[in-house]
C-alpha positions in Angstrom: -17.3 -23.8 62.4 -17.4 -23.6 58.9 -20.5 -25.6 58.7 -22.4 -24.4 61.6 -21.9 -20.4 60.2 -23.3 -22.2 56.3 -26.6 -23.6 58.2 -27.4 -20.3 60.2 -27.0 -18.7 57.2 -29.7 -21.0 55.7 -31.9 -20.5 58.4 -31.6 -16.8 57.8 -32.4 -17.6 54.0 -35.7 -19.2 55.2 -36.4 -16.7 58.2 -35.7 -13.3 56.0 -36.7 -14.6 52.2 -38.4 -12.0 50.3 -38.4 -9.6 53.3 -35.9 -7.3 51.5 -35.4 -8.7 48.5 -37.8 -6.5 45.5 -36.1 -8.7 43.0 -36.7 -12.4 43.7 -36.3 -15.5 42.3 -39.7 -17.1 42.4 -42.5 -15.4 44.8 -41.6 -17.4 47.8 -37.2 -17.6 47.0 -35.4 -14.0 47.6 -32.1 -15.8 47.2 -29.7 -19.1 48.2 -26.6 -20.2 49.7 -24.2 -21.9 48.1 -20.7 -23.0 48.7 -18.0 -21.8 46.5 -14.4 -22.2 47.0 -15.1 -23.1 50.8 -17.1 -19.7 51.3 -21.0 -19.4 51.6 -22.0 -16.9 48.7 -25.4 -15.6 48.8 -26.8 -15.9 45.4 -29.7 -13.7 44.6 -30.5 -10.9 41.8 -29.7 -7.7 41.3 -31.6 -5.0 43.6 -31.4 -2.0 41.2 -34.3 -1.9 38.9 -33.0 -0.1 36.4 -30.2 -2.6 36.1 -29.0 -3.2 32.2 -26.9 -6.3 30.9 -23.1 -4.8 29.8 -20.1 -6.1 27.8 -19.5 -9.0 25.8 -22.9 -11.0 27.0 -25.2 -8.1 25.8 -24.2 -9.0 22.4 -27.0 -10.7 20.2 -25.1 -11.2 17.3 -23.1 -14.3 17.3 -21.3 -14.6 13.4 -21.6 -18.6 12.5 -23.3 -19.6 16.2 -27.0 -21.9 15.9 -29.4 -22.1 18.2 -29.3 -24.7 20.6 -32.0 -27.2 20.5 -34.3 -27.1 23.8 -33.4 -30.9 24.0 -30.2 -31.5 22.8 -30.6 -35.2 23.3 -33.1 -37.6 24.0 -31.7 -39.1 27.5 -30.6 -35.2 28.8 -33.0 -32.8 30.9 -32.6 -29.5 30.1 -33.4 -27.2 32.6 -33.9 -23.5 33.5 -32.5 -21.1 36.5 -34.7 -22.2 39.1 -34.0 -26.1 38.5 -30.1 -25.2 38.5 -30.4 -23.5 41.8 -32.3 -26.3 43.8 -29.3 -28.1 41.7 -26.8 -26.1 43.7 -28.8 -26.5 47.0 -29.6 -30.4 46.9 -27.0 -31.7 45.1 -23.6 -29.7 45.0 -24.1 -28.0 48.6 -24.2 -31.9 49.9 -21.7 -33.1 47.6 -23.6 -35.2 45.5 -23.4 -33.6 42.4 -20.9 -30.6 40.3 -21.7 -27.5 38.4 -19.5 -27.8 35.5 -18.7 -24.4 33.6 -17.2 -25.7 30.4 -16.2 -22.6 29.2 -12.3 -21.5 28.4 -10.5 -20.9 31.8 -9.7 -17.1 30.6 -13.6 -17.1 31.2 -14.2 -18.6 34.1 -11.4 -17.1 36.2 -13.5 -13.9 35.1 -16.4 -14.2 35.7 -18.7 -17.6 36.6 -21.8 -19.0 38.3 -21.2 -19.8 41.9 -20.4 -23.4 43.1 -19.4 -24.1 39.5 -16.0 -25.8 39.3 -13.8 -25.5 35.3 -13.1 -28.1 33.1 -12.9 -26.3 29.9 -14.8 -28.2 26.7 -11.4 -28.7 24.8 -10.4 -31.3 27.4 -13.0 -33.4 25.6 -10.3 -33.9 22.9 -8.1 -35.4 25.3 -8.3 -39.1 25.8 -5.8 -39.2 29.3 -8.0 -36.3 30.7 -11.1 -37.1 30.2 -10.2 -40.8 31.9 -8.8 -38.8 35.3 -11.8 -36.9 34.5 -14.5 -39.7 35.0 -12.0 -41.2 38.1 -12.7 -37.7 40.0 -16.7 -37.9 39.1 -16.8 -41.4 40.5 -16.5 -44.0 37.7 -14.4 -46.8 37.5 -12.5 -48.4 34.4 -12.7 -52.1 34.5 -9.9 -54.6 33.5 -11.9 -55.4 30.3 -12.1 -52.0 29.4 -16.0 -51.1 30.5 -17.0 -48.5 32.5 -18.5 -48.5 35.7 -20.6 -45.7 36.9 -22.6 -47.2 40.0 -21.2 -44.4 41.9 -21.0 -41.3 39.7 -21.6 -37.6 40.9 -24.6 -36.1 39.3 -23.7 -33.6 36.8 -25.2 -29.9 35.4 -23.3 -28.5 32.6 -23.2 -24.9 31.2 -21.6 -22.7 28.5 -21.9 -19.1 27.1 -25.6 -19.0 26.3 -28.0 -20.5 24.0 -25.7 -20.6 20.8 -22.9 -22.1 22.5 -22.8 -25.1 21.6 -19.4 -26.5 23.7 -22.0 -27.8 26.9 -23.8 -30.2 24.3 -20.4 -31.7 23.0 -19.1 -32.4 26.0 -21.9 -33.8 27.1 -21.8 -36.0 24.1 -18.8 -36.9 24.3 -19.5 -38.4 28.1 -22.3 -40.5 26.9 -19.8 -41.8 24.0 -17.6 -42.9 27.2 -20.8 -44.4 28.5 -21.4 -41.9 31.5 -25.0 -42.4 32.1 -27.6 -39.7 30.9 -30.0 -39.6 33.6 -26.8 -38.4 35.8 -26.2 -35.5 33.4 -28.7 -32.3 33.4 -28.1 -29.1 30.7 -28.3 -25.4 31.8 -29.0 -24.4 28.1 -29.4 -20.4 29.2 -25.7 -20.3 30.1 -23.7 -17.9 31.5 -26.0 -15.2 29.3 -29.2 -15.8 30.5 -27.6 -16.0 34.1 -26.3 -13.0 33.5 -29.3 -11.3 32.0 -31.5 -12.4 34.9 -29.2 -10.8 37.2 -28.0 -13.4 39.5 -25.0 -13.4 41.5 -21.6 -13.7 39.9 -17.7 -14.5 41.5 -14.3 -14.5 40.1 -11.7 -17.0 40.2 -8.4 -15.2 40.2 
């Protein structure tokens, strides 16, 4: 049932796209589907016009935060809104791939991007996590100690914004544990520019 009410609304998204929608994505997307917590959520932007950013991601000044490099390594894509959303629609929808929000649980059970599931960038400093980690994306430890990753999910990673650096050293630290690179992509915008562009937002109480 649950899947059969997820592809009429689909059908709906391509039927009614832009019919109502002032604020769209691209010309021809009004807004998605994705799954989140079992539910469908509709994830478009914000209708009002006159909408203004509030609260703690309005902020521009970020005491002893950089700029994050565009490519923050050489074997990552970085990519933008509309790449993360056909992300969410080929890739986590049909379970081949996670939206990782690596920010602090306090934040994520706030506020977060749709789809995305928490594992907080801290857990990078723990050895036994990050192992069951890399079990529930799809690798494999080996009896000689080498990983395989035949079968890993793909993976798009996000943080606060553009000077948050915790996506980019998690990310690091996966390719340390040999998690292959063209498996890994890197929202760079964050939860700020997703925020600042209006897009749909759920809580995780």
């Amino acid at each position: 049932m649950k899947k059969v009410t997820f592809l009429l609304a689909l059908v709906m998204t391509m039927v009614t796209a832009g019919k109502y929608d002032k604020v769209k994505i691209t010309p021809d997307m009004a807004y998605i589907y994705v799954y989140h917590k079992g539910k469908a959520v509709k994830v478009h932007r914000i209708q009002d016009t006159k909408h203004k950013i509030s609260g703690e991601y309005a902020k521009i000044y970020r005491p002893g935060k950089s700029i994050q490099p565009i490519k923050m390594n050489k074997n990552i894509q970085t990519i933008g809104e509309v790449e993360l959303l056909q992300f969410m629609q080929r890739k986590v929808n049909k379970k081949k791939g996670i939206l990782v929000d690596v920010r602090s649980r306090t934040d994520y059970r706030k506020e977060s991007i749709p789809s995305a599931v928490n594992i907080p960038a801290r857990v990078k400093d723990n050895p036994a996590k990050l192992e069951k980690i890399l079990k529930v994306l799809g690798a494999k430890r080996a009896s000689d100690g080498s990983l395989d990753t035949s079968k890993v999910l793909d993976i798009a990673f996000y943080c606060h914004g553009l000077w948050c650096s915790k996506s980019s050293e998690f990310i690091d630290k996966l390719l340390e544990m040999g998690y292959p690179g063209n498996k890994i992509l890197y929202y760079r915008g964050g939860f700020q520019m997703w925020k600042i562009l209006g897009f749909t937002t759920v809580t995780n109480q």
